[in-house]
matplotlib code that plots the C-alpha trace (Angstrom):
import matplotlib.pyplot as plt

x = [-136.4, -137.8, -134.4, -132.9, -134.9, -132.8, -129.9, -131.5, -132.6, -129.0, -129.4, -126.4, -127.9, -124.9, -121.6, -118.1, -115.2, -117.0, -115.3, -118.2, -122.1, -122.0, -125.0, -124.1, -122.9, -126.5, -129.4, -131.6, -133.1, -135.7, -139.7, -141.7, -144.0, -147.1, -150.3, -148.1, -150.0, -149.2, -146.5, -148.1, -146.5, -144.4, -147.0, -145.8, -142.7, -143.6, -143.0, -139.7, -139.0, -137.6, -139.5, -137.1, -138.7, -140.0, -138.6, -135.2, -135.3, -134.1, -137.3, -135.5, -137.4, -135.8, -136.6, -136.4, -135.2, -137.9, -139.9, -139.9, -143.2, -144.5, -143.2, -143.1, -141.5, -143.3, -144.5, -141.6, -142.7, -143.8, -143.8, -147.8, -147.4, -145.2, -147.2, -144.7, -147.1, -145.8, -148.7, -149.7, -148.9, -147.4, -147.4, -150.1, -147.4, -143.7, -141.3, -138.1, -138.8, -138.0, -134.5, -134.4, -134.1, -131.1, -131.0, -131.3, -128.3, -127.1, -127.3, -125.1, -122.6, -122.2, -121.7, -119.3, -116.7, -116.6, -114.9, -117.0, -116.0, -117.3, -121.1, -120.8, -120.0, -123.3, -125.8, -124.4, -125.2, -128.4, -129.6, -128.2, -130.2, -127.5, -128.3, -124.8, -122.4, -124.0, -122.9, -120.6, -122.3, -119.8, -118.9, -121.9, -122.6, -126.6, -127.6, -128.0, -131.5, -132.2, -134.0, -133.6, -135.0, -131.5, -129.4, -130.1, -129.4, -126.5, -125.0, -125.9, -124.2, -121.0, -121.7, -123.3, -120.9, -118.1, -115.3, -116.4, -117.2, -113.1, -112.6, -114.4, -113.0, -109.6, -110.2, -113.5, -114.9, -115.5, -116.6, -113.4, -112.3, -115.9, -115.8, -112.0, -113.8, -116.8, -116.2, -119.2, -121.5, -123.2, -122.3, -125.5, -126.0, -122.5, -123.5, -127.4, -124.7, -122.2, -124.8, -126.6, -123.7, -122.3, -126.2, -126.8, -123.2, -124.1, -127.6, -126.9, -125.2, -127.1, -125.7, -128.2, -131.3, -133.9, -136.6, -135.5, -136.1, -135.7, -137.5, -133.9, -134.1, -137.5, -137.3, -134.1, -136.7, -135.4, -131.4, -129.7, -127.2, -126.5, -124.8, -124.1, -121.5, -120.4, -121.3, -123.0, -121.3, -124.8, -128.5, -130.0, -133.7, -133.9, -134.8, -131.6, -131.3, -132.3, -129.0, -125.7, -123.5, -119.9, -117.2, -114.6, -111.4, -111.2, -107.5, -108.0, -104.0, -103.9, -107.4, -108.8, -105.9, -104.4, -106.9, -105.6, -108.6, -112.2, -114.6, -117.5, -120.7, -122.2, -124.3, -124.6, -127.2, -127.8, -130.9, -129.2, -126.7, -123.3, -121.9, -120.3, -117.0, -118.2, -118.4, -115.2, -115.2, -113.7, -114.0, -113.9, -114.5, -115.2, -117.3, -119.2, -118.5, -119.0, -119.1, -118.0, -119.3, -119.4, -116.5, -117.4, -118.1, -119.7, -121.3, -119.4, -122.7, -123.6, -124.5, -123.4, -125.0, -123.3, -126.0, -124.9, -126.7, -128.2, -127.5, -127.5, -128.9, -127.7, -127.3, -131.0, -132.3, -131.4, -133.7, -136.8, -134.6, -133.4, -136.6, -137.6, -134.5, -134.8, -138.1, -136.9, -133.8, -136.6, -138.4, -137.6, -133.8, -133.5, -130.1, -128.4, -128.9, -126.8, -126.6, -123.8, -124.5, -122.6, -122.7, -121.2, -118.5, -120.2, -123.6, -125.2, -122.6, -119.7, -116.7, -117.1, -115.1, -114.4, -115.3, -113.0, -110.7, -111.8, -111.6, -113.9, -117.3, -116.3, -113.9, -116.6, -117.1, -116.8, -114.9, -113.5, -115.9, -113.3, -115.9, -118.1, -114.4, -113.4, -116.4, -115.9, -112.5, -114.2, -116.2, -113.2, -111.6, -114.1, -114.6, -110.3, -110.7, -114.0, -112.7, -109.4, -111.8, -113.3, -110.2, -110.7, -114.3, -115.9, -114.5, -115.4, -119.1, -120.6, -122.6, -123.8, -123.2, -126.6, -128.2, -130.3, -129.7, -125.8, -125.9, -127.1, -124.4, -121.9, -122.7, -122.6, -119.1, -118.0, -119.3, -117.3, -114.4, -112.5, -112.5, -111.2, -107.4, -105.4, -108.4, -107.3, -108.8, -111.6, -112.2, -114.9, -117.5, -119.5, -122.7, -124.4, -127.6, -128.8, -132.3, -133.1, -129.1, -128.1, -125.4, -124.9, -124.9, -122.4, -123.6, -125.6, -123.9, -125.1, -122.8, -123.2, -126.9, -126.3, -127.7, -125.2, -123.6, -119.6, -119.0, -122.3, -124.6, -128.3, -131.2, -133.6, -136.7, -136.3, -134.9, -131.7, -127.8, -126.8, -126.1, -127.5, -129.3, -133.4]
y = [193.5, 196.6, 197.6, 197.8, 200.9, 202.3, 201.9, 202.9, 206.2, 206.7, 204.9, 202.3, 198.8, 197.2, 199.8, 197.9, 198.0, 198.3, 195.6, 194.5, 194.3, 197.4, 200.8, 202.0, 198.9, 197.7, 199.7, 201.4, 203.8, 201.7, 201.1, 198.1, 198.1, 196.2, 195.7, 195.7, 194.0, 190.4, 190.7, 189.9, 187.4, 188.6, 188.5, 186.4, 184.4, 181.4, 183.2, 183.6, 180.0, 178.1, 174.1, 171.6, 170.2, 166.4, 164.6, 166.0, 164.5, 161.6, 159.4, 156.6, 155.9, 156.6, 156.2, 158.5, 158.2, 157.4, 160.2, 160.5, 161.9, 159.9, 156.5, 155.6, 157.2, 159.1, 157.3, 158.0, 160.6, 159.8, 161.5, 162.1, 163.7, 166.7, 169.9, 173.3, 175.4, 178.6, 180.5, 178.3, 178.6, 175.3, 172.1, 169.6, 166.8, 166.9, 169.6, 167.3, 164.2, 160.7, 161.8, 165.0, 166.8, 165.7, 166.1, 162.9, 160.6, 161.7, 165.6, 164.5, 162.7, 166.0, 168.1, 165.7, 166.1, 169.8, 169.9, 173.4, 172.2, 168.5, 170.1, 172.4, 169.5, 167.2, 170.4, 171.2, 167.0, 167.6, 170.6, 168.9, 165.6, 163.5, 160.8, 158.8, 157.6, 158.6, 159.9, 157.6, 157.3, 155.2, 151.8, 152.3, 154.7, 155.9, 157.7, 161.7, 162.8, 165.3, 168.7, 172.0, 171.6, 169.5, 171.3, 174.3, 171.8, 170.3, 174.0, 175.6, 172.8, 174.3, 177.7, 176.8, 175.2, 177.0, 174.5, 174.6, 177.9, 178.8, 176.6, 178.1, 181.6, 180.1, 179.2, 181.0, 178.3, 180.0, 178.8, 177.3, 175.6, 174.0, 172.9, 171.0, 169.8, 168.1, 167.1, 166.7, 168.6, 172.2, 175.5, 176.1, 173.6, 175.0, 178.7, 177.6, 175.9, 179.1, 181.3, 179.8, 179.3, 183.4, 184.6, 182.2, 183.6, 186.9, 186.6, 184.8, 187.7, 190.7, 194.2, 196.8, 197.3, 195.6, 193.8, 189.6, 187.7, 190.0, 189.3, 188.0, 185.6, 184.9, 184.0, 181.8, 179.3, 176.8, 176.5, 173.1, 173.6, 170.0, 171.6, 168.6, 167.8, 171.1, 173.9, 177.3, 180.5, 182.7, 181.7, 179.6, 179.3, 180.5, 183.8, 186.0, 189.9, 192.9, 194.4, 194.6, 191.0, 190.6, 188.2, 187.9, 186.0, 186.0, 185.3, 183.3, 181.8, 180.9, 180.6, 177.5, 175.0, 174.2, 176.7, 180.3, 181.6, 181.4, 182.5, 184.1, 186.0, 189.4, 192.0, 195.9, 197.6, 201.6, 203.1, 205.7, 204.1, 205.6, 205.7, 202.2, 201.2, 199.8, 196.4, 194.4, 191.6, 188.3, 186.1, 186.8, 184.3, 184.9, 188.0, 186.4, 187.8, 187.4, 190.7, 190.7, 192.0, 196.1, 197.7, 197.4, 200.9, 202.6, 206.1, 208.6, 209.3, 205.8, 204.2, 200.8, 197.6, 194.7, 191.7, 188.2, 185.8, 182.9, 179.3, 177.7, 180.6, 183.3, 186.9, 187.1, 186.8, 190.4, 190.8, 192.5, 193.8, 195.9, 196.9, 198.0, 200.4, 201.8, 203.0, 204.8, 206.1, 208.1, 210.0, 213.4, 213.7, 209.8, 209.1, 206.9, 203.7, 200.6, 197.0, 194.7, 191.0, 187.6, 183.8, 182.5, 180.0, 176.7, 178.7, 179.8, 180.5, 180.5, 178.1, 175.1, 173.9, 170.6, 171.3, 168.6, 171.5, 172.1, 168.9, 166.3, 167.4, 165.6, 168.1, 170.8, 171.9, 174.8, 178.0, 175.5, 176.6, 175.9, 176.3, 180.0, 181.7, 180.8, 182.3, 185.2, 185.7, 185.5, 188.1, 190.4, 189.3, 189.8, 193.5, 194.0, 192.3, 194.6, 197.3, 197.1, 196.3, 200.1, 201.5, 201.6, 203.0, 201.0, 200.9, 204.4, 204.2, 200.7, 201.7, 198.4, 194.9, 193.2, 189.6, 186.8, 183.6, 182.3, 186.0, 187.2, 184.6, 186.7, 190.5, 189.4, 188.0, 190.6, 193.2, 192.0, 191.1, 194.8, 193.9, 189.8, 188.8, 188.4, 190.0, 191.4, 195.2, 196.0, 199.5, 199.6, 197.6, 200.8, 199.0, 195.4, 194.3, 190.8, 189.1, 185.5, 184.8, 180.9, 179.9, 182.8, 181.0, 178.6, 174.9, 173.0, 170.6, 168.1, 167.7, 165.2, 165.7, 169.4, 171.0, 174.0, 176.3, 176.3, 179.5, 179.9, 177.3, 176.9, 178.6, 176.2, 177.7, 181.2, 179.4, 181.7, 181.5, 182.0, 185.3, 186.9, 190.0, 189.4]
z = [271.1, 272.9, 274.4, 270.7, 269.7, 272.8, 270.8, 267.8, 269.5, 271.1, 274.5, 274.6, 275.9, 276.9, 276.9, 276.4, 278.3, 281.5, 284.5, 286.0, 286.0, 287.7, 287.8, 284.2, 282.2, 281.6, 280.0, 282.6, 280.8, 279.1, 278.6, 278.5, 275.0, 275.0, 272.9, 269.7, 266.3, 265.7, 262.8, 259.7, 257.7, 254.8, 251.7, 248.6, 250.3, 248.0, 244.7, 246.0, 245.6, 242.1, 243.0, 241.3, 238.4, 240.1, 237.1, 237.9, 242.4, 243.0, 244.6, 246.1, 249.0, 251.7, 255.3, 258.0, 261.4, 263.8, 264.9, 268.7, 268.8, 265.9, 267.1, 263.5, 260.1, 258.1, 254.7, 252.0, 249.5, 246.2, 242.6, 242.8, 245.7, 244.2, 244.1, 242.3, 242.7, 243.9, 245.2, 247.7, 251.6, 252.5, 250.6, 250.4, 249.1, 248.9, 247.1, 247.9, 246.3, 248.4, 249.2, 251.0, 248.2, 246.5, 242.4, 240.4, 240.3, 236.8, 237.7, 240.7, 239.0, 236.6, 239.4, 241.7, 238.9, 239.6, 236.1, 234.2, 230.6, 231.2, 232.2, 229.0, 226.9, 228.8, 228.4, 224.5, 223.8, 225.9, 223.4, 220.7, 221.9, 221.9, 224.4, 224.2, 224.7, 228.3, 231.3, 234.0, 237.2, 239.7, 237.6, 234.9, 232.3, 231.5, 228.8, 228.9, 229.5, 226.3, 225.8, 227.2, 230.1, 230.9, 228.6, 231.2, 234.6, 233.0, 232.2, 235.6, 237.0, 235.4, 237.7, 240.9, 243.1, 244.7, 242.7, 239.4, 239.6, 240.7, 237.6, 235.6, 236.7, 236.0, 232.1, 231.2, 228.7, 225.0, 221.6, 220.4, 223.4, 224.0, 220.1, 221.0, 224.4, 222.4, 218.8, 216.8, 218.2, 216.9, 217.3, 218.1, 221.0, 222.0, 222.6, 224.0, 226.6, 227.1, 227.0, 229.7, 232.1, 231.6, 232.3, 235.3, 236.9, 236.6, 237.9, 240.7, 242.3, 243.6, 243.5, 243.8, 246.0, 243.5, 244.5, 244.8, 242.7, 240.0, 236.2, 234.5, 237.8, 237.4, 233.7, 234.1, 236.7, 238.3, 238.4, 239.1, 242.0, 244.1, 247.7, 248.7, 245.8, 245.2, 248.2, 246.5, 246.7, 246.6, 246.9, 244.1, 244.5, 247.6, 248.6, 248.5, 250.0, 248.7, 249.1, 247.7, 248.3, 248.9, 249.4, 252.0, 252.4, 256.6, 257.6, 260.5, 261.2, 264.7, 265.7, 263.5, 263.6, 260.1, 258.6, 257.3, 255.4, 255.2, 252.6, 253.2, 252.1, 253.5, 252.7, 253.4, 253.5, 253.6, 253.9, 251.4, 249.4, 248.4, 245.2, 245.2, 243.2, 239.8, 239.2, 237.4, 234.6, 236.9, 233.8, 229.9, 227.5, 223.9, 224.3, 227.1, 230.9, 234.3, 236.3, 240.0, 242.8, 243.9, 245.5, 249.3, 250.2, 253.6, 253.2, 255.5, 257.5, 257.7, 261.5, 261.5, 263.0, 262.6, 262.8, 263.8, 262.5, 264.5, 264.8, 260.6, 260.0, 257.3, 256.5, 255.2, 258.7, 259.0, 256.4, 258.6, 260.7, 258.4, 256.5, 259.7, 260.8, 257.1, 257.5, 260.8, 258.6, 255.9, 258.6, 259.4, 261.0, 260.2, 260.4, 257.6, 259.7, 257.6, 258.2, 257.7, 258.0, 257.2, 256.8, 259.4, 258.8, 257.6, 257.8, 254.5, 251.5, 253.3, 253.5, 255.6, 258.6, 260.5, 263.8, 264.5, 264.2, 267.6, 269.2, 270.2, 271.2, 274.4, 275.2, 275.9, 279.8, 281.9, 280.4, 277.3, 274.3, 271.7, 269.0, 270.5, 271.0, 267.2, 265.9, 268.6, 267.1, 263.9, 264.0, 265.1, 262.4, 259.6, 260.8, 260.4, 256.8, 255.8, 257.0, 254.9, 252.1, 252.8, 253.5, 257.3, 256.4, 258.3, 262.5, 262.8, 261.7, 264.1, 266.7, 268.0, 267.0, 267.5, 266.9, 268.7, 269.5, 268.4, 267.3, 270.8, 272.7, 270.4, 271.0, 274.8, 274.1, 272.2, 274.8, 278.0, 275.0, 275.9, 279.9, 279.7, 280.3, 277.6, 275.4, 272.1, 272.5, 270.5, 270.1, 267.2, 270.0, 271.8, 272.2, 271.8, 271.6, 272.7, 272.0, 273.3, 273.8, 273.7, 275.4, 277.7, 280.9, 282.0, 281.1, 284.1, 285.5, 287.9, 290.7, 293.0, 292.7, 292.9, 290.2, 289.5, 287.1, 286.3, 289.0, 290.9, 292.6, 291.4, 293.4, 292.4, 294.2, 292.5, 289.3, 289.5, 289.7, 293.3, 293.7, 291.0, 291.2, 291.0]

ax = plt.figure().add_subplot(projection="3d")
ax.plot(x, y, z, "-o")
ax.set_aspect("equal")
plt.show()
């Protein structure tokens, strides 16, 4: 992490294009930092969690696989175990319920039908406390659970997941068309329903630099999303950035088989913020709306980092990151240092992918990463579609693409990307920066009872490729 700040500071740590490891391609002007504080931990993380209601987890017990180091499963969780509490550190019981944390079977079956109307209609009964006829689950029906409390997880049900959200988008639901969906019931129970659904969809998406959560997300509580059914677009009751979200539609024709487009999430975040492109209305529904996202935007001073996310990680791990460089950018002469971040494909809130898509994961050796030069591509590619999305904006302002881990494997890629055969040329990459890389190094291999890399032999006494500069 020391040899970022030489980027930060204008000392390039890794300068694209260059052939070969030769004097100049890696950063030599550097210094070691010691006797730094221990980072604190961040203060009040917990509050930043919504705890599922226990009455609403499904407590099946369920077994775990064996733990290596255990020798024996743990004991399954039970109900009088459940602590919400939010200003605790840790958890003395279980916050998941018996079932790693999947929702009760009836909030399941709502959200499996992806169908928007059909979770307006359960959560207006719900208010309404009308119990039957009940809800199918598989060959049976059971009766509705009643009250508000799942009125509000039946509606939100109707928002949270990426299909019935598109469907909702499609035919915004509105008084009339919900009283023609569910004969009998109240007006009233019908707008408690609507009017949860339009607030949760707007709430959910962040667009300014407030503090998360903010009080409309704290008084909303827990929301009922079930990922498993029906994948989130945005964080739920997680912690979500400070920083203005986007989505992204990544053309990616002849680099994931079948696939043409993925969806994704990212964030960007100024230290000083330009005027962004108002917000529009995506769906109108009888006075009710959902307003979209900002207008992508990058300020015309702004010094780009583009932060890769590690391995099932997500664009909040640039989170400290990018506290961090801000604070650099409000002292005297601080440049307008801005981060862009993402969710990877099948990471976080973006779309997933079969990684059969690839091939078998048998099919993984030497040079023959199917699945690390898709996402390498992938990054490429997300930078051509953000930067049309900024009219060309953005190319001109990175100064580093930067990340640890997966993210670090990538910026290495991406740095020797400009000097590879065949390599599609990549301009906008001046620097990179790479903490704890995985996945850097040819695979291991034992041959013959040689232990060796792909290109170089093993010196096994100094722990080193043969070859390799010590």
């Amino acid at each position: 992490m020391n040899r970022f700040w030489g980027v930060v500071f204008g000392v390039g740590f890794f300068v694209a294009g260059m052939p070969t490891f030769a004097e100049g391609t890696l950063d030599i002007d550097n210094q070691n930092i010691s006797d730094l504080p221990d980072e604190s931990c961040e203060s009040g993380w917990p509050s930043k969690y919504f705890i599922t209601p226990p009455n609403m987890l499904d407590w099946t017990p369920t077994q775990a696989d064996i733990f290596p180091v255990l020798e024996h499963p743990p004991t399954p969780a039970m109900s009088d175990m459940y602590n919400t509490a939010t200003d605790r550190i840790g958890s003395p019981g279980s916050t998941i319920g018996s079932n790693e944390g999947r929702l009760t079977t009836v909030l399941r079956a709502v959200a499996q039908r992806r169908d928007p109307a059909l979770a307006l209609c359960d959560a207006a009964k719900a208010f309404a406390d009308i119990a039957t006829p009940g809800i199918g689950v598989g060959m049976i029906t059971i009766p509705r659970p009643t009250g508000t409390a799942w009125g509000n997880a039946f509606a939100d049900l109707a928002v949270t997941g990426r299909n019935a959200f598109e469907r909702f988008l499609a035919r915004p639901p509105t008084l009339n068309n919900m009283r023609k969906k569910c004969p009998g019931v109240g007006d009233s129970a019908l707008n408690r329903a609507l009017n949860r659904s339009y607030l949760v969809a707007n709430t959910i998406r962040v667009r300014d630099t407030l503090e998360q959560p903010t009080d409309i997300r704290r008084e909303l509580g827990w929301i009922a999303v079930s990922g498993e059914d029906d994948k989130p677009y945005r964080p739920i009751n997680v912690p979500t950035a400070s920083y203005p979200q986007f989505n992204a539609s990544v053309e990616v024709s002849g680099i994931a088989g079948q696939v043409q487009k993925i969806n994704i999430r990212y964030m960007i975040a100024h230290a000083v913020p330009p005027v962004f492109g108002q917000s529009t209305t995506i769906a109108s529904g009888g006075g009710r709306q959902v307003i979209g996202d900002l207008k992508p935007t990058i300020a015309p001073n702004a010094e780009v980092l583009i932060f890769v996310p590690g391995m099932d990680s997500r664009l909040e791990e640039a989170g400290n990151l990018t506290g961090r460089i801000h604070e650099l950018a409000r002292k005297s002469g601080g440049k307008n240092w801005t981060v862009i971040s993402l969710d990877l494909p099948t990471q976080g809130y973006s779309d997933d992918l079969d990684p059969m898509v690839f091939g078998p994961a048998g099919g993984i050796g030497c040079h023959s990463t199917a699945m690390l030069d898709f996402l390498e591509n992938f990054i490429v590619r997300f930078i051509d579609t953000v930067d049309k999305q900024t009219g060309g904006q953005l190319k001109p302002r990175i100064r580093a693409v930067v990340g640890g881990s997966l993210g670090g494997s990538m910026a290495l890629r991406l740095g020797r990307r400009g000097f590879l055969p065949g390599a599609t040329s990549v301009p906008w990459i001046r620097n990179v920066v790479s903490w704890s890389p995985a996945s850097i190094w040819p695979p291991i291999t034992n041959r013959s009872g040689i232990l060796a890399g792909c290109d170089h032999g093993w010196d096994a006494k100094h722990d080193v490729a043969v070859g390799w500069p010590r």
